[in-house]
FIGU-749510 format. One record per residue (C-alpha): x, y, z; residue number from 0; residue in one letter. Coordinates in nm, 3 decimals. Layout:
<recs>
<rec X="X" Y="Y" Z="Z" nr="NUM" rest="a"/>
...
</recs>
This chain:
<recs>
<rec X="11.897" Y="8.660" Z="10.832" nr="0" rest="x"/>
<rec X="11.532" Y="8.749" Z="10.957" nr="1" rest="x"/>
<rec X="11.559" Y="8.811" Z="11.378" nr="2" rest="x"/>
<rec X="11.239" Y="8.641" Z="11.508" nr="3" rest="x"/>
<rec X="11.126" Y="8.498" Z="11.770" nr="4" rest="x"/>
<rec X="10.863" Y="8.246" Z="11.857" nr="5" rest="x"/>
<rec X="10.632" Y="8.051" Z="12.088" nr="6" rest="x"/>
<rec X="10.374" Y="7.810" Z="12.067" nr="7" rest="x"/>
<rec X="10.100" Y="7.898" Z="12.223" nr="8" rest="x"/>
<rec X="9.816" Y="7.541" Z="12.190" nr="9" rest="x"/>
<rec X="9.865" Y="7.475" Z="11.864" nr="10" rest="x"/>
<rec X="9.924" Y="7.821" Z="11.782" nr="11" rest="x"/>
<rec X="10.279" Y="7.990" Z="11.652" nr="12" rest="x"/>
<rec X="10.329" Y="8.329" Z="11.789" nr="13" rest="x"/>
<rec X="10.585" Y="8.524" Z="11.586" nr="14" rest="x"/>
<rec X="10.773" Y="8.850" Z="11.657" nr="15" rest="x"/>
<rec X="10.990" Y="9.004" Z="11.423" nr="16" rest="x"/>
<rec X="11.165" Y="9.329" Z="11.315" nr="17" rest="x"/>
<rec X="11.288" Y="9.283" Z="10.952" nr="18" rest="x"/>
<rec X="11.192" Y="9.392" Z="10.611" nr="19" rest="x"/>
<rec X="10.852" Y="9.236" Z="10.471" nr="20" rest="x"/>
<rec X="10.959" Y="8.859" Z="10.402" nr="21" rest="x"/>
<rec X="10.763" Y="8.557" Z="10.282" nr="22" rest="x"/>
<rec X="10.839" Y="8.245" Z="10.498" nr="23" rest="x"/>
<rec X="10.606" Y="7.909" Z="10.573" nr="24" rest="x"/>
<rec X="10.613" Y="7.797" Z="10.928" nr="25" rest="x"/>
<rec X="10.531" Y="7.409" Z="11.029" nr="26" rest="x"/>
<rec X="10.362" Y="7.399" Z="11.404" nr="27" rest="x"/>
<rec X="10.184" Y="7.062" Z="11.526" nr="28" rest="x"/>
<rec X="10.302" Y="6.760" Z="11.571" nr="29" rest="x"/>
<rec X="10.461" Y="6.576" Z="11.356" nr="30" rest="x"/>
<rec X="10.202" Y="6.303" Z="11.223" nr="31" rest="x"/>
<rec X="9.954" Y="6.616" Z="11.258" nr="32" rest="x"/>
<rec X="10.205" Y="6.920" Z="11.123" nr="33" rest="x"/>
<rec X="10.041" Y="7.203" Z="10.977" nr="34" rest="x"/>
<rec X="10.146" Y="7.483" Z="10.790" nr="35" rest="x"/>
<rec X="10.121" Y="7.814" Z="10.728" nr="36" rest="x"/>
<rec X="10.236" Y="8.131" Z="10.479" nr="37" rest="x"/>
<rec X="10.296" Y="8.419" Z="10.632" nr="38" rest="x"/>
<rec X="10.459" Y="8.743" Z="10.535" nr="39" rest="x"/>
<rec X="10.653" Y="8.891" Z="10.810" nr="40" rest="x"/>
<rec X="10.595" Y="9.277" Z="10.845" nr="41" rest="x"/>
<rec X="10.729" Y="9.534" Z="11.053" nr="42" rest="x"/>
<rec X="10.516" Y="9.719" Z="11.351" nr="43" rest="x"/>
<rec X="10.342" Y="10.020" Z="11.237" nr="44" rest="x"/>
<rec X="10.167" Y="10.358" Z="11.346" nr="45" rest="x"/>
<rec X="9.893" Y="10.508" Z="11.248" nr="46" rest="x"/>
<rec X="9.721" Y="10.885" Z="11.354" nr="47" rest="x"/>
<rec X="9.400" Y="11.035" Z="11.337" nr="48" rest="x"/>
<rec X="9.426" Y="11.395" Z="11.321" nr="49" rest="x"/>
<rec X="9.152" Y="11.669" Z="11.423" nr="50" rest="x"/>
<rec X="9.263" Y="12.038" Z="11.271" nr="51" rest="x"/>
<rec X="9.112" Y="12.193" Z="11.573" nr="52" rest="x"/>
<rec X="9.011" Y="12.500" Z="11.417" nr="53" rest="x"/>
<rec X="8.889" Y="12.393" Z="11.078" nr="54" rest="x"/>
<rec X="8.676" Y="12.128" Z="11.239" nr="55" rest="x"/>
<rec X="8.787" Y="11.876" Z="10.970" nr="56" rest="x"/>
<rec X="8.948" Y="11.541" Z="10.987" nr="57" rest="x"/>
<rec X="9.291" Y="11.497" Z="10.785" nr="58" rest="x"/>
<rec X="9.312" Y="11.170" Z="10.595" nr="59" rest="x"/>
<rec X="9.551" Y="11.040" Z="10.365" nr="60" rest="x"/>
<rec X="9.478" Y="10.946" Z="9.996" nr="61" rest="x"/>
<rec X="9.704" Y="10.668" Z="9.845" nr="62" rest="x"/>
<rec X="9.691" Y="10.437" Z="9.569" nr="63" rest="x"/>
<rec X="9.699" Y="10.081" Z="9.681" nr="64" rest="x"/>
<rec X="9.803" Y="9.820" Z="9.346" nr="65" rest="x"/>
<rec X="9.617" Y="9.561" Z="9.623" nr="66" rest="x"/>
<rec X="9.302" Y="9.705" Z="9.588" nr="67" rest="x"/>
<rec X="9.385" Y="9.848" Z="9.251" nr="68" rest="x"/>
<rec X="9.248" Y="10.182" Z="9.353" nr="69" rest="x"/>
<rec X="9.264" Y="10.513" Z="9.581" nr="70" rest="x"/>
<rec X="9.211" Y="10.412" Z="9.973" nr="71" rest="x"/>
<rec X="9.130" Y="10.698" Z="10.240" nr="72" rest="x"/>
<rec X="9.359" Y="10.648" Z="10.520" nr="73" rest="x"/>
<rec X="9.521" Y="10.773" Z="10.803" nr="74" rest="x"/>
<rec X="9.834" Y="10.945" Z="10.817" nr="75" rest="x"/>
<rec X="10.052" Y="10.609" Z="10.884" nr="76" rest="x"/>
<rec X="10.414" Y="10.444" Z="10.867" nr="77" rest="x"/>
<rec X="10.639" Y="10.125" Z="10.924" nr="78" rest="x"/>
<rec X="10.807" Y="10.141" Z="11.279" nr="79" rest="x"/>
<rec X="11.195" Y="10.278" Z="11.291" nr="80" rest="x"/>
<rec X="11.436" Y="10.072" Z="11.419" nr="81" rest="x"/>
<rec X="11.551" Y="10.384" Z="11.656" nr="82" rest="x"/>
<rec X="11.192" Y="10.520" Z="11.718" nr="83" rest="x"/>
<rec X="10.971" Y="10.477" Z="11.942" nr="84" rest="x"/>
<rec X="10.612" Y="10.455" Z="11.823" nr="85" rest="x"/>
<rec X="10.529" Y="10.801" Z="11.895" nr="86" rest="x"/>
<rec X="10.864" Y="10.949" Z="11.773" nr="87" rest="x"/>
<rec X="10.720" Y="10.747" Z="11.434" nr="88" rest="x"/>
<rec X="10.415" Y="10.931" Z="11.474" nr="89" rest="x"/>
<rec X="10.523" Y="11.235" Z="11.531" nr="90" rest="x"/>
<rec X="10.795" Y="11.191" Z="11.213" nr="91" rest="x"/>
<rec X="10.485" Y="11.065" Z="10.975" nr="92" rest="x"/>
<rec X="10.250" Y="11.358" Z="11.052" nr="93" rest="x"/>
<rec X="10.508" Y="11.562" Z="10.947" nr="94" rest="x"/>
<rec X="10.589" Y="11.359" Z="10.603" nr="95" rest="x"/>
<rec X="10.238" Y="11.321" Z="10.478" nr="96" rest="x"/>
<rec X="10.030" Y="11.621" Z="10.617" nr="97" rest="x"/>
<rec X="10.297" Y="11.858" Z="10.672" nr="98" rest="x"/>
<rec X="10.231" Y="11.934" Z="11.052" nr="99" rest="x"/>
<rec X="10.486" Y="11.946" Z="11.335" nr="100" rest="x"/>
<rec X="10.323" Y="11.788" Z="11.645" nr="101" rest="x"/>
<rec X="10.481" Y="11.810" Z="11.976" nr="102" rest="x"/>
<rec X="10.559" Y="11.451" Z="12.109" nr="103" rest="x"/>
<rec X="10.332" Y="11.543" Z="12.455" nr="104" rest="x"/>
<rec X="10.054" Y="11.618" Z="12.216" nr="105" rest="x"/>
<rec X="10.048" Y="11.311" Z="12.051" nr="106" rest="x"/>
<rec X="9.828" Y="11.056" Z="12.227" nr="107" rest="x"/>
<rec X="9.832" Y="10.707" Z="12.234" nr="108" rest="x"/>
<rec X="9.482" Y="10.538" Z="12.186" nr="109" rest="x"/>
<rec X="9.518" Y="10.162" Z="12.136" nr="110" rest="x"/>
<rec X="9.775" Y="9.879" Z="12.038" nr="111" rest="x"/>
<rec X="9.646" Y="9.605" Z="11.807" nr="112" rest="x"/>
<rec X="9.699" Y="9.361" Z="11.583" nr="113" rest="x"/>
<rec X="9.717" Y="9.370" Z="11.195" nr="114" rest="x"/>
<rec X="9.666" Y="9.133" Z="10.877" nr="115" rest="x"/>
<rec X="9.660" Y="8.885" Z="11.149" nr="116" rest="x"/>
<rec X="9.571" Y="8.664" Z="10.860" nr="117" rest="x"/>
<rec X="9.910" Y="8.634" Z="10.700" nr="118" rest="x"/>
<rec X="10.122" Y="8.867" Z="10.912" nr="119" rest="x"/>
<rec X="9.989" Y="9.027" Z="11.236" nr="120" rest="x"/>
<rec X="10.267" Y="9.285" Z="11.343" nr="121" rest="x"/>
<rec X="10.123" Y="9.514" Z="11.598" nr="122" rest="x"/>
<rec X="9.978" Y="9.868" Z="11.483" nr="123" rest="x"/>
<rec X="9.973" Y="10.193" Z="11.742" nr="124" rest="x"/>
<rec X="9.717" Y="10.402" Z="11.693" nr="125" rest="x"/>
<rec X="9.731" Y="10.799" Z="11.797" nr="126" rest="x"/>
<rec X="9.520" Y="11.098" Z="11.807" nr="127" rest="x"/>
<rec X="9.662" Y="11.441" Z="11.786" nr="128" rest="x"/>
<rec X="9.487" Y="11.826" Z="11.712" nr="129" rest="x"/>
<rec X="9.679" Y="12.072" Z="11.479" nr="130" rest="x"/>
<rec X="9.573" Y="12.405" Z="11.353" nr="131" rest="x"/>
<rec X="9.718" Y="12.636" Z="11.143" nr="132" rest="x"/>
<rec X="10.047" Y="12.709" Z="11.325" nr="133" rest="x"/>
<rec X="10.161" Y="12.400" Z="11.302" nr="134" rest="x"/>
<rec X="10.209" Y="12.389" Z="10.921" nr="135" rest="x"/>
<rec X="10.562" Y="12.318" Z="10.866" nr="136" rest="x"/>
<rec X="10.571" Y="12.185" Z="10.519" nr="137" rest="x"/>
<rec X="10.353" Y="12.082" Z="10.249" nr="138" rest="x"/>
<rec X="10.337" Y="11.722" Z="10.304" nr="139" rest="x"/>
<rec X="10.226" Y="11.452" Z="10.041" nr="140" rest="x"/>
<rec X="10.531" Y="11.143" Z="10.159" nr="141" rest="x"/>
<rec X="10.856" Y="11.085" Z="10.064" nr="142" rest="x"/>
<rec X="10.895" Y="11.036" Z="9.708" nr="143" rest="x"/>
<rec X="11.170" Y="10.780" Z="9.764" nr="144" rest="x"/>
<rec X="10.973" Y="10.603" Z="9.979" nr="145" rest="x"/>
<rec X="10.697" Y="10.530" Z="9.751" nr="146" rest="x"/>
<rec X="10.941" Y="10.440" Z="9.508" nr="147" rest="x"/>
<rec X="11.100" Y="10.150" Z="9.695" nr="148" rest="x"/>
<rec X="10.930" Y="9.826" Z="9.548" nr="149" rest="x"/>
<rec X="11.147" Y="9.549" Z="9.608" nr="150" rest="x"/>
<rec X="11.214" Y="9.611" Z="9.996" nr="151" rest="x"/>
<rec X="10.875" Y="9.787" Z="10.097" nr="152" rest="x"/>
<rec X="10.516" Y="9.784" Z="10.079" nr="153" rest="x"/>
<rec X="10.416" Y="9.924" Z="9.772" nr="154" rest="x"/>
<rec X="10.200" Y="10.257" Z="9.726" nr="155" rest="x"/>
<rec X="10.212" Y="10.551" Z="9.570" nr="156" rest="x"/>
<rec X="10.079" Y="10.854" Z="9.816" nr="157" rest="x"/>
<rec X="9.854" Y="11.120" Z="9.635" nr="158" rest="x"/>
<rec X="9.869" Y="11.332" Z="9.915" nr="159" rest="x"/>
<rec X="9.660" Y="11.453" Z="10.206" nr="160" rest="x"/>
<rec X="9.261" Y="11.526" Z="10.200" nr="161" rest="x"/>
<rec X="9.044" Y="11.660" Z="10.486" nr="162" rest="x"/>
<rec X="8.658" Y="11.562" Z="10.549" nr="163" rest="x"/>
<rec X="8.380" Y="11.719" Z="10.767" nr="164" rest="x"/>
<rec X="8.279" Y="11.568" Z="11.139" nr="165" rest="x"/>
<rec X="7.926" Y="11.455" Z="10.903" nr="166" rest="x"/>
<rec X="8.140" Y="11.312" Z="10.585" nr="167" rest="x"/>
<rec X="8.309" Y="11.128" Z="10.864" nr="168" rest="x"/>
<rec X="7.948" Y="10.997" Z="11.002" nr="169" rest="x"/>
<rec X="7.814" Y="10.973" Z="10.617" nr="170" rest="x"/>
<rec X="8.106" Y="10.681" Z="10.573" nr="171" rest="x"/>
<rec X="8.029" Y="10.483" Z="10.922" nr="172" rest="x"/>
<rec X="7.673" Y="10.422" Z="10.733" nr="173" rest="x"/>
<rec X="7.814" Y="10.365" Z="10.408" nr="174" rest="x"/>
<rec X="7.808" Y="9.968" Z="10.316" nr="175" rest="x"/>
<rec X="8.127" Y="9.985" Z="10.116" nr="176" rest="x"/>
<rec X="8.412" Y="10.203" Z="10.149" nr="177" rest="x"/>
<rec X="8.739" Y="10.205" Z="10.078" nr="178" rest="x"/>
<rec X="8.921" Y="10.229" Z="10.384" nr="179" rest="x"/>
<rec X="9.074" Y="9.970" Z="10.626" nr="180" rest="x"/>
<rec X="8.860" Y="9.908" Z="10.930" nr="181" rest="x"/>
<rec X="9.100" Y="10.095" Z="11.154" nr="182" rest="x"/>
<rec X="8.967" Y="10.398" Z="10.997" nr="183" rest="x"/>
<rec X="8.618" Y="10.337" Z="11.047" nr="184" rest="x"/>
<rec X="8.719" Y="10.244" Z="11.428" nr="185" rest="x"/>
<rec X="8.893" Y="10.569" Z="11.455" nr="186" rest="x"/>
<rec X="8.631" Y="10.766" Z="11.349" nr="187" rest="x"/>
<rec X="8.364" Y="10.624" Z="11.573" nr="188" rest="x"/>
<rec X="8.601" Y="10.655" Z="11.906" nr="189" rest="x"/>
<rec X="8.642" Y="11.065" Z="11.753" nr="190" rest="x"/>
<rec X="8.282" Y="11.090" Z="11.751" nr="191" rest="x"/>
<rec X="8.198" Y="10.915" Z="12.075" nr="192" rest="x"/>
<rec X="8.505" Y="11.071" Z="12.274" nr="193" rest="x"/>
<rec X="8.557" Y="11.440" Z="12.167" nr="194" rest="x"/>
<rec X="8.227" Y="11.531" Z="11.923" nr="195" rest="x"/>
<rec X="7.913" Y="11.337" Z="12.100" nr="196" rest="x"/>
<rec X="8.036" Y="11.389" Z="12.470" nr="197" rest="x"/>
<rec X="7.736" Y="11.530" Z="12.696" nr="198" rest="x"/>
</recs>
């Protein structure tokens, strides 16, 4: 049985949960006005942006998305453990897709938001962390099983790590279509306002 918990906020339903990705329909309203809603229930997530320091190049994920029916840039990201805490989930995803080992101290928390807030709307955390060569701990790419798990999580297929320049980066703010979620393109203009463009 799903644990969730909820609150009506107006005539809004407010719900928290920690399971697997489930369908359900909710009723809110009263009830000669009920309405109704779909929703799929998701679990929190993470998500990093990560500087190699040295290289001057951003590290991005490449994954195939059946959604979208096509490769999507992202960042390094993962579903919440139950036993983590969102930067021990950072720090454990870095390692699993790009192959870095990232001190928990160096991994910095940027902002807390919410996602798919459309049919789901778990919260995300978003990080920032700087490696460099020394860090290199394995060759990264995901878990194979992972990716592999269709009936009980998200779907995707990860074709491993890519890297782009601080102007690529600019080059996609200006672009009118990419293929990225917008928590990419807000995590590249905080990089370049907060550690590239700074007087």
């Amino acid at each position: 049985m799903l644990n969730f918990s909820y609150k009506v906020r107006g005539r809004c339903l407010i719900v928290s949960h920690h399971e697997k990705e489930t369908p359900r329909k909710r009723t809110f309203g009263t009830n000669e006005d009920a309405l109704y809603s779909d929703m799929a229930l998701e679990k929190e997530s993470v998500m990093v942006f990560i500087y190699h320091r040295v290289d001057k190049r951003i590290i991005l994920v490449k994954q195939f998305r059946p959604t979208v029916n096509g490769d999507v840039i992202e960042m390094c990201a993962g579903l919440m453990d139950k036993n983590k805490t969102p930067v021990e989930t950072a720090k454990e995803e870095i390692l699993e897709e790009c192959g870095y080992d990232v001190q928990l101290e160096d991994i910095i928390h940027l902002k807390t938001y919410l996602t798919g807030i459309g049919i789901s709307g778990p919260p995300q955390y978003l990080f920032y962390c700087e490696v460099d060569e020394s860090m290199k701990a394995a060759d990264g790419g995901g878990l194979k099983e992972e990716g592999n798990l269709w009936k009980c999580e998200i779907i995707f297929f990860n074709t491993g790590w890519i890297s782009i320049t601080i102007e690529e980066a600019r080059e996609m703010l200006n672009e009118k279509e990419v293929n990225s979620p917008s928590s990419v393109l807000y995590a590249i203009s905080w990089f370049l306002q907060n550690k590239i463009n700074v007087p």
